[in-house]
MDTraj code that builds the backbone (N, CA, C; nanometers):
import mdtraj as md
import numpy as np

residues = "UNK UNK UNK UNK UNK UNK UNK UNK UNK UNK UNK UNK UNK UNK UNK UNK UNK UNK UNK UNK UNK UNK UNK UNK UNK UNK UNK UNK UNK UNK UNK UNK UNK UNK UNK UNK UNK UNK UNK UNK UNK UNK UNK UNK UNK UNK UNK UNK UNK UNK UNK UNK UNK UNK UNK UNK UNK UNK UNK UNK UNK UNK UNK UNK UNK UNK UNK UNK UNK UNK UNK UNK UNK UNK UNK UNK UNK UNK UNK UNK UNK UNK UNK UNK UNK UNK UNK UNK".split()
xyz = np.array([
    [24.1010, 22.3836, 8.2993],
    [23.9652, 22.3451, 8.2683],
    [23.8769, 22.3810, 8.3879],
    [23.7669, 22.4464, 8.3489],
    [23.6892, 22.4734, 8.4936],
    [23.6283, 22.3682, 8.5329],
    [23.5986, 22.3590, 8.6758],
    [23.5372, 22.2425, 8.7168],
    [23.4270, 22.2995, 8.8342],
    [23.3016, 22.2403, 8.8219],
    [23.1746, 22.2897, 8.9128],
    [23.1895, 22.1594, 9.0298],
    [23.1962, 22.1844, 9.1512],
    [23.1933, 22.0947, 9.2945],
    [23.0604, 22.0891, 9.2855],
    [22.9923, 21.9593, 9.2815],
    [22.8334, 21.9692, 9.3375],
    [22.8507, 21.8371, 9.4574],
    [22.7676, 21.9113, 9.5677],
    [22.7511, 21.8320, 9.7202],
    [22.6662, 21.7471, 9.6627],
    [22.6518, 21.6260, 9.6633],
    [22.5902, 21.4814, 9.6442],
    [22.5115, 21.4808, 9.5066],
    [22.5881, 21.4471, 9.4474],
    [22.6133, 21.5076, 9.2934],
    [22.5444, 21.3621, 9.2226],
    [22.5819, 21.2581, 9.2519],
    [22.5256, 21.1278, 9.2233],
    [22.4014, 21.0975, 9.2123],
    [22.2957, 21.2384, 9.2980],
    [22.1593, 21.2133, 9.4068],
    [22.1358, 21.3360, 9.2862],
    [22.1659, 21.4255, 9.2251],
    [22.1800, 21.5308, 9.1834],
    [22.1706, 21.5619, 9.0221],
    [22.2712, 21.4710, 8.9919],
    [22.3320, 21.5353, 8.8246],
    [22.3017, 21.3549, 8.7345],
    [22.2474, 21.3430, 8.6267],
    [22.2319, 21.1805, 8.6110],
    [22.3426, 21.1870, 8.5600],
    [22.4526, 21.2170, 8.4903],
    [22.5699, 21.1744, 8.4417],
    [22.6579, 21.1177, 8.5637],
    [22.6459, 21.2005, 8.6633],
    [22.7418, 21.1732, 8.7789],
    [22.6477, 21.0384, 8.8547],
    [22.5475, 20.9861, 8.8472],
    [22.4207, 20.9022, 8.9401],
    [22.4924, 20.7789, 8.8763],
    [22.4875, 20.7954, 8.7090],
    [22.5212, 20.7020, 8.5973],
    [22.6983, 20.6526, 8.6041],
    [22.7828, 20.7407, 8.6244],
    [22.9386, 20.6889, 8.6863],
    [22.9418, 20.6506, 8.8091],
    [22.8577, 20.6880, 8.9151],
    [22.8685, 20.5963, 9.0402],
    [22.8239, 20.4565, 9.0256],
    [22.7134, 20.4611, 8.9410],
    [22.6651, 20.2905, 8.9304],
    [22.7475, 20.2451, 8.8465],
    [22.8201, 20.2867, 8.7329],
    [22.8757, 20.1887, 8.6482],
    [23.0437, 20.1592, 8.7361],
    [23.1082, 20.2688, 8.8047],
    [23.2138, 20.2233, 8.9210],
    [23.1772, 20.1303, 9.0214],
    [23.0556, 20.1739, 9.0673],
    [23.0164, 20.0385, 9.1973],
    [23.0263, 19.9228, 9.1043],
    [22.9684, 19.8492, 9.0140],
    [22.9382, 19.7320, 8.9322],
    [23.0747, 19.7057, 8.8774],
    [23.1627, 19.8069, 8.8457],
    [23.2818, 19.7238, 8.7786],
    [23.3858, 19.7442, 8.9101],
    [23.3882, 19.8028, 9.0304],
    [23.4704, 19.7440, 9.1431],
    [23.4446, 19.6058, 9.1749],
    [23.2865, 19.6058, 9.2093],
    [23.2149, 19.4268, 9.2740],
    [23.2729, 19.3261, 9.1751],
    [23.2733, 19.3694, 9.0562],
    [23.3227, 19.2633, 8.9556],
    [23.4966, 19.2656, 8.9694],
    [23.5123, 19.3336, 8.9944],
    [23.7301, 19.3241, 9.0388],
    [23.6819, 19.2876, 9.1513],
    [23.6391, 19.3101, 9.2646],
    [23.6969, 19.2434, 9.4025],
    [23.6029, 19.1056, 9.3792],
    [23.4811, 19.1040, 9.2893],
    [23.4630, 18.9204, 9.2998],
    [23.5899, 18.8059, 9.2067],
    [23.6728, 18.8907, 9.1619],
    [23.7646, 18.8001, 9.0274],
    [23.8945, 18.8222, 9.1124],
    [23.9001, 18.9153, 9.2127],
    [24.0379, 18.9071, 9.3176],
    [24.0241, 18.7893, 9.4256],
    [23.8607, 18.7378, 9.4461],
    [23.8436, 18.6681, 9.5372],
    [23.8768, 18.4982, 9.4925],
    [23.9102, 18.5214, 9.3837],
    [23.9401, 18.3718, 9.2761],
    [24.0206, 18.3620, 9.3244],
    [24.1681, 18.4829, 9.3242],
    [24.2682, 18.4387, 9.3158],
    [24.3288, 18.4560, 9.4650],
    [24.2437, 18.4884, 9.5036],
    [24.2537, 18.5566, 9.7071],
    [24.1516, 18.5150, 9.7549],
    [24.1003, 18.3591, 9.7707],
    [24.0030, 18.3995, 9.8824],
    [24.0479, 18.3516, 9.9683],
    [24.1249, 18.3959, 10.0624],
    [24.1590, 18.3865, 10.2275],
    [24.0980, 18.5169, 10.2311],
    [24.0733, 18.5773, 10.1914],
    [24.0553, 18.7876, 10.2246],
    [23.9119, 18.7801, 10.2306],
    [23.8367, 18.6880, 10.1396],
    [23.7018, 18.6984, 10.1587],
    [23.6296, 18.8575, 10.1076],
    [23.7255, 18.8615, 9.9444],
    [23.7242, 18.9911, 9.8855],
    [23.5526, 19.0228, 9.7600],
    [23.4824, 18.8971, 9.8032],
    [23.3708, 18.8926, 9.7415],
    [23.2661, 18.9447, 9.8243],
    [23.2991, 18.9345, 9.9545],
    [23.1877, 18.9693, 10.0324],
    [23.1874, 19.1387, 10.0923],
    [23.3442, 19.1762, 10.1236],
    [23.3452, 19.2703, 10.1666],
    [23.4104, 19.4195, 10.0743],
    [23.4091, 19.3383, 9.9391],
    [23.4404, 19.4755, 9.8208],
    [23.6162, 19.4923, 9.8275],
    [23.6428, 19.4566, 9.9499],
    [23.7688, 19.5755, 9.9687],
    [23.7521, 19.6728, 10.0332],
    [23.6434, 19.6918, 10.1432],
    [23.5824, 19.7906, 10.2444],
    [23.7142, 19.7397, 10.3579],
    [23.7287, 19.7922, 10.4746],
    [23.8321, 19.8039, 10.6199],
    [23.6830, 19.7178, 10.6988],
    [23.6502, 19.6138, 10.6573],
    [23.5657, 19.5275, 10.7721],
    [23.6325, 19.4517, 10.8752],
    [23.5474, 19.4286, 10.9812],
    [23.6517, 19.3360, 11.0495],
    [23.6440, 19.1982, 10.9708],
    [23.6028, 19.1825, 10.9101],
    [23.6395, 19.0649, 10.8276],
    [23.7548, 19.0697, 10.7455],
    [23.7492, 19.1808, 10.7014],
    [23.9414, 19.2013, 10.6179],
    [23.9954, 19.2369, 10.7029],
    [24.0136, 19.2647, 10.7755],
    [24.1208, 19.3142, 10.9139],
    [24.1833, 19.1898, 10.9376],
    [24.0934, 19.0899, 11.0065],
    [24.1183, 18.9889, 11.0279],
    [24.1637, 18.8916, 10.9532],
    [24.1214, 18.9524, 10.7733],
    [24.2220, 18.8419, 10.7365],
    [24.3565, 18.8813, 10.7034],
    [24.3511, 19.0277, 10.7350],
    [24.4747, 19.1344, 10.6614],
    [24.5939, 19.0550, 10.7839],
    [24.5574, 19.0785, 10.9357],
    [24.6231, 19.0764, 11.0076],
    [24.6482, 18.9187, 11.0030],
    [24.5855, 18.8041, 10.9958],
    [24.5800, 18.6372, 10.9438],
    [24.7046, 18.6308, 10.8458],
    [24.6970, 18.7143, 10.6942],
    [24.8028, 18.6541, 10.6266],
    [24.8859, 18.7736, 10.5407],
    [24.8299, 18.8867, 10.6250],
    [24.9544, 19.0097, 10.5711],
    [24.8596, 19.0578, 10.4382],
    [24.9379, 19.1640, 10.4249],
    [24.8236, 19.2064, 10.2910],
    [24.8705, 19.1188, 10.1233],
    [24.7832, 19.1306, 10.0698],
    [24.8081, 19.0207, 9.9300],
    [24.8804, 19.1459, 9.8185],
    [24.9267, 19.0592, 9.7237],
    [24.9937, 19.1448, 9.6275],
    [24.9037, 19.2814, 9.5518],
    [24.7579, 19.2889, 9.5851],
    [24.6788, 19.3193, 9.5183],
    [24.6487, 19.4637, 9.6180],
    [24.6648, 19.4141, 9.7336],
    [24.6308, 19.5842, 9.8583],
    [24.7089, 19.6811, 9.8231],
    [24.6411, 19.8122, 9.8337],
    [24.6840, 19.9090, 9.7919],
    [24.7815, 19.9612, 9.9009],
    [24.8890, 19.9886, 9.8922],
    [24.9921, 20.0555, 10.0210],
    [24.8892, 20.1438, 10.0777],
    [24.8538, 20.1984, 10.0397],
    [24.7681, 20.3308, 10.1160],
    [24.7002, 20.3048, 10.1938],
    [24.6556, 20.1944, 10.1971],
    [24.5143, 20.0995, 10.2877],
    [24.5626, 20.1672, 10.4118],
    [24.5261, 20.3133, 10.4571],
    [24.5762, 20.2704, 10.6009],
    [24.6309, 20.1746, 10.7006],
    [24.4558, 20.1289, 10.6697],
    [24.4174, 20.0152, 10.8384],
    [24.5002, 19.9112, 10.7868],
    [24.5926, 19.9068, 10.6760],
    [24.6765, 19.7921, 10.6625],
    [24.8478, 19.7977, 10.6849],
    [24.8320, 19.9086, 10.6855],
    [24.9674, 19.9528, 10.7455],
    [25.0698, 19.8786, 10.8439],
    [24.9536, 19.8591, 10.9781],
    [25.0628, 19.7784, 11.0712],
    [25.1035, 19.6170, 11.0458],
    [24.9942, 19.5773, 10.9335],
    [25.0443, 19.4834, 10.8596],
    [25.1987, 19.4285, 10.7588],
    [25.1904, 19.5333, 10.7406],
    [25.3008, 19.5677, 10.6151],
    [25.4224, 19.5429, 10.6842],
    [25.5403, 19.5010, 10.6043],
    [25.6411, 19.4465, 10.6398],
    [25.7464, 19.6042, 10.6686],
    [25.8029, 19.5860, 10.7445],
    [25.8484, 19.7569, 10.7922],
    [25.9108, 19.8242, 10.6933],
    [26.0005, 19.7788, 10.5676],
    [25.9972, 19.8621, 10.4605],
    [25.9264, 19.8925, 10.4453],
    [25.8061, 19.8711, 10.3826],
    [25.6887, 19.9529, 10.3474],
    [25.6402, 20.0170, 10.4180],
    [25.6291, 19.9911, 10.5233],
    [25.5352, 20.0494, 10.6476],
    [25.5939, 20.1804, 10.6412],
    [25.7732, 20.2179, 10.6244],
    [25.8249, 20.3369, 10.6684],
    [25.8341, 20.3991, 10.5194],
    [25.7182, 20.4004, 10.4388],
    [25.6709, 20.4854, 10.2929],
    [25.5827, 20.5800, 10.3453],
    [25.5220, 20.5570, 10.4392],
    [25.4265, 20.7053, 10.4501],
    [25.3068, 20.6464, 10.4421],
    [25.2571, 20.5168, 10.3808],
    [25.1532, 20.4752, 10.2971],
    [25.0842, 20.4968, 10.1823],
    [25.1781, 20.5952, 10.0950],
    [25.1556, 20.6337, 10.0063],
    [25.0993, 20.5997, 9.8741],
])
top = md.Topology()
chain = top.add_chain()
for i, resn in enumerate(residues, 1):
    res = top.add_residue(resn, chain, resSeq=i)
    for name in ("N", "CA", "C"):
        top.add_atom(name, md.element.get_by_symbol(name[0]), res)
traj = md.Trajectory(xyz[None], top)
């Protein structure tokens, strides 16, 4: 299938303007309904962004069932099985 790359495509194309807003609005709504069931992470305020506010709570109580392995910056968190996945 061909596919056209456009540089800031959101700012650019309204179909693509129109999937960034409807992804931003239904992430805020998952990380405010993760914060129900997680709030030590304080996942309402900071999305699921690498703030020092999730750092601090990453490194406080380890990452929750819900962090993505890949999280980098959560890595040295991770219990060393995981840690030695790559972060994949």
């Amino acid at each position: 299938m061909p596919v056209l790359t456009v540089v800031d495509a959101d700012a650019l194309v309204a179909c693509a303007a129109a999937a960034s807003v409807v992804s931003k609005v239904t992430r805020d709504r998952l990380m405010e309904e993760l914060h129900q069931r997680f709030p030590q992470y304080g996942f309402a305020s900071h999305k699921g962004y690498g703030t020092k506010e999730h750092l601090q709570a990453l490194e406080r109580f380890g990452p929750s069932p819900v962090h993505r392995r890949s999280f980098l910056r959560a890595l040295p968190f991770l219990p060393s099985p995981l840690a030695g996945e790559g972060g994949g």
